[in-house]
Legacy VTK file of the C-alpha trace (Angstrom):
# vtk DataFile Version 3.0
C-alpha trace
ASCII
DATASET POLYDATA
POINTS 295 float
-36.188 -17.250 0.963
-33.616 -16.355 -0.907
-30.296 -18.052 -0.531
-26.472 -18.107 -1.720
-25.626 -20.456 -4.010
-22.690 -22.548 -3.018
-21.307 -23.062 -5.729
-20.751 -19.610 -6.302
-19.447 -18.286 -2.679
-15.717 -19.595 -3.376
-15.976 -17.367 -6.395
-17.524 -14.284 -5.262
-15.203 -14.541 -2.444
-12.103 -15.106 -4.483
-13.073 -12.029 -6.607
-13.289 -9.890 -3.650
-9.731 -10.633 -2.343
-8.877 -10.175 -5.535
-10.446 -6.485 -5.412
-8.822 -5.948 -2.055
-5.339 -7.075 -3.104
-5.717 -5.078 -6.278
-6.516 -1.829 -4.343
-3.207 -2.495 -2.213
-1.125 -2.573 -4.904
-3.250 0.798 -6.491
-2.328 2.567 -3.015
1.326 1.432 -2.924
1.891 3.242 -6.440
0.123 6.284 -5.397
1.776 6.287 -2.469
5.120 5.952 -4.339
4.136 8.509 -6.584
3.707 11.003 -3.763
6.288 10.393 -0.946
9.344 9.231 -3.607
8.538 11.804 -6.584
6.494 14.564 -6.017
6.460 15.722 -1.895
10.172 15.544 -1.695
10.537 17.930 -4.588
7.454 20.157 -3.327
5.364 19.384 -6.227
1.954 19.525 -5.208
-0.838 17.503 -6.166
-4.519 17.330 -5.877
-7.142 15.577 -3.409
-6.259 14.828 0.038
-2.855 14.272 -0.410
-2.528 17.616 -1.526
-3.726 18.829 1.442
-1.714 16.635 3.498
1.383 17.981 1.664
0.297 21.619 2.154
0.075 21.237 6.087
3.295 19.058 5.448
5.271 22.363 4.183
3.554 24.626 6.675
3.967 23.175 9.506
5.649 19.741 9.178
2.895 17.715 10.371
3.433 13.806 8.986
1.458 13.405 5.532
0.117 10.201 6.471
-2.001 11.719 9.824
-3.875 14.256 7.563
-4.489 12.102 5.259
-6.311 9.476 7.498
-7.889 12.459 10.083
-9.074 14.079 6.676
-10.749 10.722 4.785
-12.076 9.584 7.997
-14.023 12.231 8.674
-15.386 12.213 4.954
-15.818 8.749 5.270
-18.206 9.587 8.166
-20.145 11.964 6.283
-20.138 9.518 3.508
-21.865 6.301 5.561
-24.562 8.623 6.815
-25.179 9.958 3.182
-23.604 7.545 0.607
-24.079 4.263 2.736
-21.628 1.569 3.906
-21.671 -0.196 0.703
-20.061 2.531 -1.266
-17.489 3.050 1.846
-15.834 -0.282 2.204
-13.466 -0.297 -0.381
-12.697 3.007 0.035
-11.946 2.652 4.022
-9.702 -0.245 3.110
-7.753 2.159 0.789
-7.634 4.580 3.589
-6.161 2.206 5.974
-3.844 0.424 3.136
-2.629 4.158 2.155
-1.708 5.570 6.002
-0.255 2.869 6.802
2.092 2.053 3.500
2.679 6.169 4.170
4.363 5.543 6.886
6.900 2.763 5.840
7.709 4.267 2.587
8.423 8.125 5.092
10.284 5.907 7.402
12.651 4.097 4.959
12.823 6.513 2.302
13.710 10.387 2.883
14.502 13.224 0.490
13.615 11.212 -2.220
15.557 9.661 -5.371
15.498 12.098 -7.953
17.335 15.535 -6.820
17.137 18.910 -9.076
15.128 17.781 -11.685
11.658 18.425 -10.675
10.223 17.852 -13.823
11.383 13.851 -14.066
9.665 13.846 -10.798
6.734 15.482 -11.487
6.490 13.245 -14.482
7.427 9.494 -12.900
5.247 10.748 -9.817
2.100 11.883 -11.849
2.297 8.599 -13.902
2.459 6.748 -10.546
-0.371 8.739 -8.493
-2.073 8.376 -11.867
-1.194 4.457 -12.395
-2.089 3.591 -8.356
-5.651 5.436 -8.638
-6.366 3.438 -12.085
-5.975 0.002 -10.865
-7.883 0.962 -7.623
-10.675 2.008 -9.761
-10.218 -1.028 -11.589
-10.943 -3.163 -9.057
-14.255 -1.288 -8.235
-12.244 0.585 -5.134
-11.795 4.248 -4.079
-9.103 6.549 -2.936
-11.777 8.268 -1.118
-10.743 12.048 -0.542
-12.200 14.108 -3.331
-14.288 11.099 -4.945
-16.611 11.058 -1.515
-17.040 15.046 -1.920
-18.098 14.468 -5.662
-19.948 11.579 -4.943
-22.016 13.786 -2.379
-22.199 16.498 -4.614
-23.666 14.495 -7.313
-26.218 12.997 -5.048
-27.994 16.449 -4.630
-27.535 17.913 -7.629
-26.832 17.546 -11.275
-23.149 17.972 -11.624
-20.705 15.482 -12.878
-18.261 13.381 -11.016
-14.645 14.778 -13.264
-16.159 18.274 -12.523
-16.170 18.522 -9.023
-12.879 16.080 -8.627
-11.222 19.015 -11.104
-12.559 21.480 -9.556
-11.596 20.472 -6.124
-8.450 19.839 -7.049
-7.618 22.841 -9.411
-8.242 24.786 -5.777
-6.139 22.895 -3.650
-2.972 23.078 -6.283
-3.817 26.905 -6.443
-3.814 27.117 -2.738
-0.225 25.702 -2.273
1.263 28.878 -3.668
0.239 30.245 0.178
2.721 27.834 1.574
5.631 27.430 -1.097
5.178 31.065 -2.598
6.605 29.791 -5.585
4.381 30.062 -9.137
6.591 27.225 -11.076
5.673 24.490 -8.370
2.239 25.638 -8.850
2.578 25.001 -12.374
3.953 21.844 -11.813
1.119 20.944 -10.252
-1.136 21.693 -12.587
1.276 19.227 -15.224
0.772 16.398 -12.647
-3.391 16.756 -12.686
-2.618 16.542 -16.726
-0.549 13.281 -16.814
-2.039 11.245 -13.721
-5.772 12.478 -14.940
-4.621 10.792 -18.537
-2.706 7.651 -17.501
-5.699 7.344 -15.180
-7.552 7.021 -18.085
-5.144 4.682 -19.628
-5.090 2.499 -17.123
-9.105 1.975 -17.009
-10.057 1.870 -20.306
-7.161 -0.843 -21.384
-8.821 -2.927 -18.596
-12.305 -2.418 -20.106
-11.734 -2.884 -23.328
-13.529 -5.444 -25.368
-13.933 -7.207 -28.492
-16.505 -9.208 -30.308
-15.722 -12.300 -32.246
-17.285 -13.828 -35.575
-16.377 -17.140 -36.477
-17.839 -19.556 -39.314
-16.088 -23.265 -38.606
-17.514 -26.538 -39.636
-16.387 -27.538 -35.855
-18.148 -24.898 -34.494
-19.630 -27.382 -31.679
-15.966 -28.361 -30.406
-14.104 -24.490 -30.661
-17.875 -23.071 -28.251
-17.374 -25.896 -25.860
-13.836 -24.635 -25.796
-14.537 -21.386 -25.240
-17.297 -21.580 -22.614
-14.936 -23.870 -20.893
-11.620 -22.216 -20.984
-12.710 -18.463 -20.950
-16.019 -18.487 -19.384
-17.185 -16.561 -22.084
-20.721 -17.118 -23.950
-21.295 -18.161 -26.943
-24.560 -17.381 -29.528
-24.944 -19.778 -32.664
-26.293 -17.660 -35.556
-28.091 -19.840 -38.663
-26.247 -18.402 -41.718
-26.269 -19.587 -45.300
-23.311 -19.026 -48.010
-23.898 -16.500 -50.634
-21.469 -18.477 -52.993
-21.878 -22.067 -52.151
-25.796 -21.440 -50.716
-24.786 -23.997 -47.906
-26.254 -23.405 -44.269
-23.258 -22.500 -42.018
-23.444 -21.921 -38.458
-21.846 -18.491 -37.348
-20.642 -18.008 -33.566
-21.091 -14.484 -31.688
-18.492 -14.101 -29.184
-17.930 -11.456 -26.609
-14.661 -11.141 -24.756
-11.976 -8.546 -22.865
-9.062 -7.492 -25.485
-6.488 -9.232 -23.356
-8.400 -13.212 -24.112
-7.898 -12.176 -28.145
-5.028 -14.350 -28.053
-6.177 -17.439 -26.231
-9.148 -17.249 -27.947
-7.348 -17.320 -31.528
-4.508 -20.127 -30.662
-7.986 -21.992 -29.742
-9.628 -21.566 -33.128
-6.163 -22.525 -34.464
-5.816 -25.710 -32.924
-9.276 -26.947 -33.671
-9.787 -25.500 -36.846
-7.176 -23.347 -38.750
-9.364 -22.536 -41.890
-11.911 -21.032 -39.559
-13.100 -18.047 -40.649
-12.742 -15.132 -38.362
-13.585 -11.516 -37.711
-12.584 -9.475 -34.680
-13.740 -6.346 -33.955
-13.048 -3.887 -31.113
-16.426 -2.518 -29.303
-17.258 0.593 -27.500
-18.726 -0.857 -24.245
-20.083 -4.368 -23.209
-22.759 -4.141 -20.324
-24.138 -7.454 -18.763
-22.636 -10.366 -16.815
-18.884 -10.845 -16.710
-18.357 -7.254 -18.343
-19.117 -3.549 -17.157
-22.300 -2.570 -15.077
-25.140 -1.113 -16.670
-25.446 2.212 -15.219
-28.262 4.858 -16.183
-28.137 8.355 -14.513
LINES 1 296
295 0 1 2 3 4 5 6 7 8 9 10 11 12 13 14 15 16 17 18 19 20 21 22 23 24 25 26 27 28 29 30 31 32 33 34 35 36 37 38 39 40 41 42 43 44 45 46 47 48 49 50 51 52 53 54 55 56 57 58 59 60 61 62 63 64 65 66 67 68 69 70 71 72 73 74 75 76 77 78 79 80 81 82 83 84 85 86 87 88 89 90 91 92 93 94 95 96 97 98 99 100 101 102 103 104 105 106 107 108 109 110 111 112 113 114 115 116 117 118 119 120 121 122 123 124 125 126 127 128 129 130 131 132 133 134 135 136 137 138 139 140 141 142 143 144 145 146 147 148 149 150 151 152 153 154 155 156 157 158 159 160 161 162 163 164 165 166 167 168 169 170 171 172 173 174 175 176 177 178 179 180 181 182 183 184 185 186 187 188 189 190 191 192 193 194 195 196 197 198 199 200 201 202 203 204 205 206 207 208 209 210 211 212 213 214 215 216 217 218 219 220 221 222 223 224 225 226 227 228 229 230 231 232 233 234 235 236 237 238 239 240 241 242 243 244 245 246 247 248 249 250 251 252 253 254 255 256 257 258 259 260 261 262 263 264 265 266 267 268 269 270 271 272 273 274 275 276 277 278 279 280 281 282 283 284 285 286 287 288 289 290 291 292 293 294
């Protein structure tokens, strides 16, 4: 029988509110993004909430009801499909995103930035595209469009970024019906540009890695450090000196770009004529890094 090890619940628990908390905060910057920036000065964007802001214009219905009547009943289709595993996260976003919807319509109308649609379309693209980032980040989903191409890819052989553009390249296009106006359209299309790129941003700075080389005499006292203080493996590699031919022990070293620092004030204080080479890598798959994932 297999059973959880306790000493590893506490963690795996504390990672998971740390994956819900994250996705919070991803939804209150899209959220921000939308209802500050971009609905007030009838910019539209893509997804759900571009549909929400369409029946917004057309018939003032509150952004925040079509978005949760609209992901509900894709999340639906989704559990019967997809699963419930895939729909957690994403029904907590749901639920985070209606309901910080409706504080940030009650407390803020007309928005903050007035006749300059383009500083809006820019500050609310880099928000929608900030907010969707760090949800991904934290393994989470803004459901809407990603459910659709998640479906989609299920069944047949077409990428995820090519149905999400595509889906959203329509509903853009479609809010010329409503606001009859070709430079809002445009607009639109600017805000798939910057959020689809600081959505980018956003996840590959949090995936990035590097790889470590380091030939110390103390190399026994700086891996203890390491494995201690970072959590982060390290290989001994038998070397010998070209110059000197002495035997040296090299360590291999795998971390995220943002422990670079700790992990060189660490080498410093135990040995500062280490010898050290850092590197930046193009993905790290395994424990403590990025899933392995073969189509």
């Amino acid at each position: 029988m297999n059973r959880t090890n306790p000493i590893f619940a506490p963690q795996q628990m504390l990672r998971e509110v740390k994956d819900y908390l994250t996705i919070t905060l991803g939804m209150l910057m899209y959220a921000i993004g939308w209802t500050v920036f971009l609905l007030p000065s009838d910019i539209p964007s893509g997804a759900v909430p571009g549909i929400a802001s369409i029946v917004y214009w057309a018939v003032g219905f509150p952004v925040q009801y079509t978005y949760l009547i609209i992901n509900a009943s894709l999340l639906l289709l989704a559990l019967k499909i997809l699963g419930l595993k895939f729909c957690l996260k994403t029904i907590w976003a749901v639920i985070s995103m209606t309901v910080i919807l409706a504080i940030l319509q009650h407390f803020i109308k007309g928005g903050i930035i007035h006749d300059q649609p383009f500083m809006a379309c820019v500050l609310g693209a880099s928000f929608c595209g900030g907010g969707i980032g760090v949800t991904f980040s934290a393994n989470g989903s803004s459901g809407g469009t990603d459910i659709i191409a998640a479906i989609v890819n299920k069944y047949r052989d077409i990428s995820l970024g090519r149905v999400i553009l595509l889906c959203d390249l329509i509903i853009i296009s479609s809010s010329y019906l409503v606001l009859h106006d070709w430079e809002r359209v445009v607009y639109g299309y600017v805000v798939l540009f910057i959020s689809s790129f600081v959505l980018d941003q956003v996840v590959n700075s949090a995936r990035q890695s590097v790889q470590f080389f380091i030939i110390s005499t103390k190399y026994e006292e700086i891996g203890r450090r390491i494995n201690k203080d970072l959590h982060r493996g390290v290989t001994f590699i038998d070397g010998v000196g070209c110059y000197t031919n002495n035997n040296v022990k090299m360590m291999f070293v795998l971390a995220k770009r943002r422990e670079s620092t700790t992990i060189f004030r660490l080498i410093k204080d135990i040995d500062p004529k280490a010898f050290v080479s850092q590197s930046a890598v193009i993905g790290v798959f395994g424990e403590g890094f990025d899933k392995i994932k073969v189509k």
